[in-house]
N, C-alpha and C positions, 0 to 999 in steps of 0.2 A: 750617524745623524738620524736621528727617529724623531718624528713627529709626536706633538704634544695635544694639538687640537688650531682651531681657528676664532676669529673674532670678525663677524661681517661688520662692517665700515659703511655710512651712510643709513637713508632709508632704501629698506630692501638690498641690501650690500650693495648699492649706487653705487661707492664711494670705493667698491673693492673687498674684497678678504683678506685677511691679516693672518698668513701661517706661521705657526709657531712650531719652535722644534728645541733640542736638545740634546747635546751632546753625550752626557752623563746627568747622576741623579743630582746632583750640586753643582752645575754649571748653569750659570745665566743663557736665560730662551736667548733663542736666534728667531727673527723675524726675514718671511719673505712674504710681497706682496703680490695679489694678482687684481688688475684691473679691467673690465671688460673691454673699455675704449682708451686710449692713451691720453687723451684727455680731457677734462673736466669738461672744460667749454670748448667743441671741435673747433677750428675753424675752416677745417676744408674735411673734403666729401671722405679721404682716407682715412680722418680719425676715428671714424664710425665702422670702422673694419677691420681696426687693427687694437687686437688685446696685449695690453703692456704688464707685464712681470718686472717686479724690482728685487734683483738677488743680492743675499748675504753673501761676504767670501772671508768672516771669520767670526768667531763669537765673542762681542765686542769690537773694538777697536786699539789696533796696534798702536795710534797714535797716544793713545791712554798710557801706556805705564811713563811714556816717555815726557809727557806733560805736554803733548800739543795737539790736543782734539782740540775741535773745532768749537768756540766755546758757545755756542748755540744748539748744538747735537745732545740728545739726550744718550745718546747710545755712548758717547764718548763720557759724559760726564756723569754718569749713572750706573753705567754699566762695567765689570771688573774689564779686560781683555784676555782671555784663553787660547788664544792660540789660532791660527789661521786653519780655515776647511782645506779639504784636500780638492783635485780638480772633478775627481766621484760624486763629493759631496757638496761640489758647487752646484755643477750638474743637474745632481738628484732632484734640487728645489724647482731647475726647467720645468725636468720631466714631469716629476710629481703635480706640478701644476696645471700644466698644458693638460696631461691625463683627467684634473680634477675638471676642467674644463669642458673639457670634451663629451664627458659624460651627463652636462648640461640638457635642459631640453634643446630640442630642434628649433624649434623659435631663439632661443638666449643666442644670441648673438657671436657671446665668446666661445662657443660650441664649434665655430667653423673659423672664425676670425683669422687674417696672418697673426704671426707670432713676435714682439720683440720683446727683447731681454737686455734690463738695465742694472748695471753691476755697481750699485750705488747703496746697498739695505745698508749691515752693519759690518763696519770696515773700511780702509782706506786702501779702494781696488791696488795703487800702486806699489803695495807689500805685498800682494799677491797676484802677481802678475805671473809668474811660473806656473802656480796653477791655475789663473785666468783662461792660460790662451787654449790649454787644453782643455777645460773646461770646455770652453766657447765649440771647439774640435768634436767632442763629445754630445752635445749637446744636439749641432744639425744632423751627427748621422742618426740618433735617433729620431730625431723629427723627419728624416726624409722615411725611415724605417715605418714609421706612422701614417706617414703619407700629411704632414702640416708643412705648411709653408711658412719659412721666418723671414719677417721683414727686414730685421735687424737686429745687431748685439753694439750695445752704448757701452763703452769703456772710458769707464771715468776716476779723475783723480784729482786731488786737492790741489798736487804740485810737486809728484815724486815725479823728478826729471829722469831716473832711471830708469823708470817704468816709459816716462815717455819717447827713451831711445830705443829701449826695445822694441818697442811697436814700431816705431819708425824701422830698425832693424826686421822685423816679420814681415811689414808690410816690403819693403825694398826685395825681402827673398822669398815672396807666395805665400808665406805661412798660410794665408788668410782667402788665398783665391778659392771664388765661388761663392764666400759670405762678407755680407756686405757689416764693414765695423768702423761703425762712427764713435767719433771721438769726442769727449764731454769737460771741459776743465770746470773747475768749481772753483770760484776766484772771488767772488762774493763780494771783494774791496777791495780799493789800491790806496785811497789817504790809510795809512793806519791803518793797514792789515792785519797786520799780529796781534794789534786787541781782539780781533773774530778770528781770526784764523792765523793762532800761535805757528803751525808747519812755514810760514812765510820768514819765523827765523831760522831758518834751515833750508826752505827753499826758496828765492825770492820769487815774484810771479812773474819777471820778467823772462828767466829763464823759459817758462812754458812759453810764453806769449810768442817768444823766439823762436818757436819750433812749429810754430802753428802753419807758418806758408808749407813748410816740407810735407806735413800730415793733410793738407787739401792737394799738394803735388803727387801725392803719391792715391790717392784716393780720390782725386774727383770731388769731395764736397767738404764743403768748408765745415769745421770744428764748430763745437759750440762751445761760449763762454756762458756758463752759467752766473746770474748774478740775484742773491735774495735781498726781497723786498724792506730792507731796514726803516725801522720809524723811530728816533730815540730808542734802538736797541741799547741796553745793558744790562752785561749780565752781570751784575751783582757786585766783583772786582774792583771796579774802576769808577767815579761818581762822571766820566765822560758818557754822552750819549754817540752813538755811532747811526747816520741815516742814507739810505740812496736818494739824494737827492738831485737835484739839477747839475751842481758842482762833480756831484761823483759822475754822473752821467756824459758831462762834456769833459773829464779826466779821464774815458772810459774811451771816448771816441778819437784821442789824441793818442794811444795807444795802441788801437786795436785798427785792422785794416780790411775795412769791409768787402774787399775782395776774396778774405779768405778763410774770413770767419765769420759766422752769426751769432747772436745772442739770445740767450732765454730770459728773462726778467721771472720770479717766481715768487710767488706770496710764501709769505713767512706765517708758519704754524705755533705763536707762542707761546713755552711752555714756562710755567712757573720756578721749574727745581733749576731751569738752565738762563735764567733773565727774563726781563718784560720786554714787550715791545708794540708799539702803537698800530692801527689799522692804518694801512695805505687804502685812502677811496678807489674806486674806479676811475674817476675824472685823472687823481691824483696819476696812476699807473698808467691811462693813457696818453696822459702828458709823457713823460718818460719816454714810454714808446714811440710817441711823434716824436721828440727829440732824438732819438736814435734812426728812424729813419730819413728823418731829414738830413743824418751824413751818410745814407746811403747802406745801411744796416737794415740788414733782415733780422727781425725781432720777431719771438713768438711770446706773449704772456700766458703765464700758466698758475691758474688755480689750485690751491692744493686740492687733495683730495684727505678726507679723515679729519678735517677742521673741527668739526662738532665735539670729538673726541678729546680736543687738546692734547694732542701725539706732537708736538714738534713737527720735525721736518719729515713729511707723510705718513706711515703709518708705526713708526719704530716706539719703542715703551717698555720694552721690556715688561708688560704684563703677564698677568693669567690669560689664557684665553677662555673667551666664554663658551666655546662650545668645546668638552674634552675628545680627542680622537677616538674612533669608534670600530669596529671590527672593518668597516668600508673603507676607513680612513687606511687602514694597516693594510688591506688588501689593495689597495691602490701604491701605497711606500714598496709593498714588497716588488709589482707588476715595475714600478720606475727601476728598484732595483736590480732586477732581472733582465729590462731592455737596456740597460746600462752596458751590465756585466757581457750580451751579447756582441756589443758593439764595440766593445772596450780591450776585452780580454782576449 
């Protein structure tokens, strides 16, 4: 996996940097993201200290050849799939990062920042969950090596139930003791799932929703259920509109058991090759939100970030990067690769 170059996101890369990479010379870029603060709009004192990384774990998406990406992902619906990273080269994008970071000035914030790592770029983490967990293993002895502190590793999936036994299995035998791994479902809908997210004929979302009290029992904090912002989403398919609305919302809380889960609510970045889709206001999304904690639900809303860009669902595109990798850039890939290979081998 070698890098290709980056693409700052936002004014003055606000919004983040966009690493691009490459497996071979005719393989479609692999994107990883680094964020100074994890969230767009903080709302409490920690988001402002904690730099968030969004890793790839294959080039493209496995869901792709099989016909069920998620039909709003550009990465699925754009992009060929090649084949899953190894847990090296999951890794590497940590390292590589944190390193690009660190190297910031003294003031830049993400220069010191704790560390978390979200396993969501390009790919459906639950087909690569083998080299996940090692990955994730790899990952903090070099950062303790470093001397960084990680806040956390988000392991997330659409709805491979095997991936989410296994982790129930690691977590039940230590795998995981000493790092803290919170767990992400990306659920998006329940009327009519499978028009956004075809994996629901294969895996229904109930199955995960089932397994959610074991993964807060075994961990101490409740799961998140991810859900994006639809507004007359359609992609192109189907002349139905798909929206989160009120109805989705009390379908949502009939479900889900605010003891042991929380939820994310997440603006929708829409891209033209993958469907339209309307702007949800502010008022409109804090409605939502109030309705969610009025049955006792911790909700966090989240802004995308790379909006300006029209990347879909944050910063993924498959582009060129605008800026090509440079003799810094290689001398920074080599130095991950090497704290890798010390840790590792």
């Amino acid at each position: 996996l070698q890098p290709v170059g980056h693409s700052n996101r936002g004014r003055v890369r606000s919004d983040g940097v966009r690493h691009v990479w490459r497996l071979g010379p005719k393989t479609p870029y692999i994107e990883s993201a680094a964020f100074s603060t994890r969230a767009k709009i903080p709302t409490a004192d920690i988001d402002n200290h904690i730099s968030a990384y969004t890793t790839s774990v294959s080039s493209g998406c496995a869901l792709t050849p099989a016909r069920l990406a998620c039909k709003f992902c550009r990465t699925g619906n754009t992009l060929r799939f090649s084949g899953p990273l190894s847990s090296e080269e999951i890794a590497l994008q940590n390292v590589f990062m944190v390193l690009t970071d660190m190297a910031r000035d003294a003031d830049d914030p993400a220069a010191s920042n704790l560390r978390e790592f979200a396993y969501m770029g390009q790919g459906e983490p639950g087909f690569s969950y083998t080299q996940l967990r090692q990955a994730v293993r790899i990952t903090d002895n070099v950062m303790q090596s470093l001397g960084q502190r990680v806040f956390r590793h988000i392991l997330a999936t659409c709805g491979v139930v095997e991936m989410v036994d296994a982790l129930i299995d690691d977590l039940e035998s230590g795998f995981y003791q000493g790092t803290r791994v919170t767990f992400h479902y990306s659920l998006h809908a329940t009327r009519r799932r499978a028009e956004v997210m075809p994996i629901d004929e294969v895996y229904n979302y109930k199955r995960i929703i089932n397994r959610l009290p074991k993964i807060f029992e075994l961990t101490g904090e409740k799961p998140c259920v991810g859900m994006l912002l639809f507004k007359d989403y359609c992609n192109g398919e189907k002349p139905r509109h798909y929206s989160t609305n009120e109805e989705e919302i009390d379908r949502l809380t009939e479900l889900l058991d605010p003891k042991v889960c929380r939820i994310s609510l997440c603006e929708f970045n829409p891209c033209d090759s993958v469907g339209t889709n309307g702007e949800v206001t502010p008022e409109e999304a804090a409605g939502l939100v109030q309705r969610l904690e009025d049955k006792g639900f911790q909700v966090k809303l989240f802004a995308s970030f790379g909006k300006q860009e029209n990347t879909a669902c944050g910063l993924l595109g498959g582009t060129e990067p605008d800026v090509p990798a440079d003799a810094n850039t290689l001398a920074v890939w080599e130095k991950a690769h090497g704290l890798i290979e010390a840790v590792y081998r």
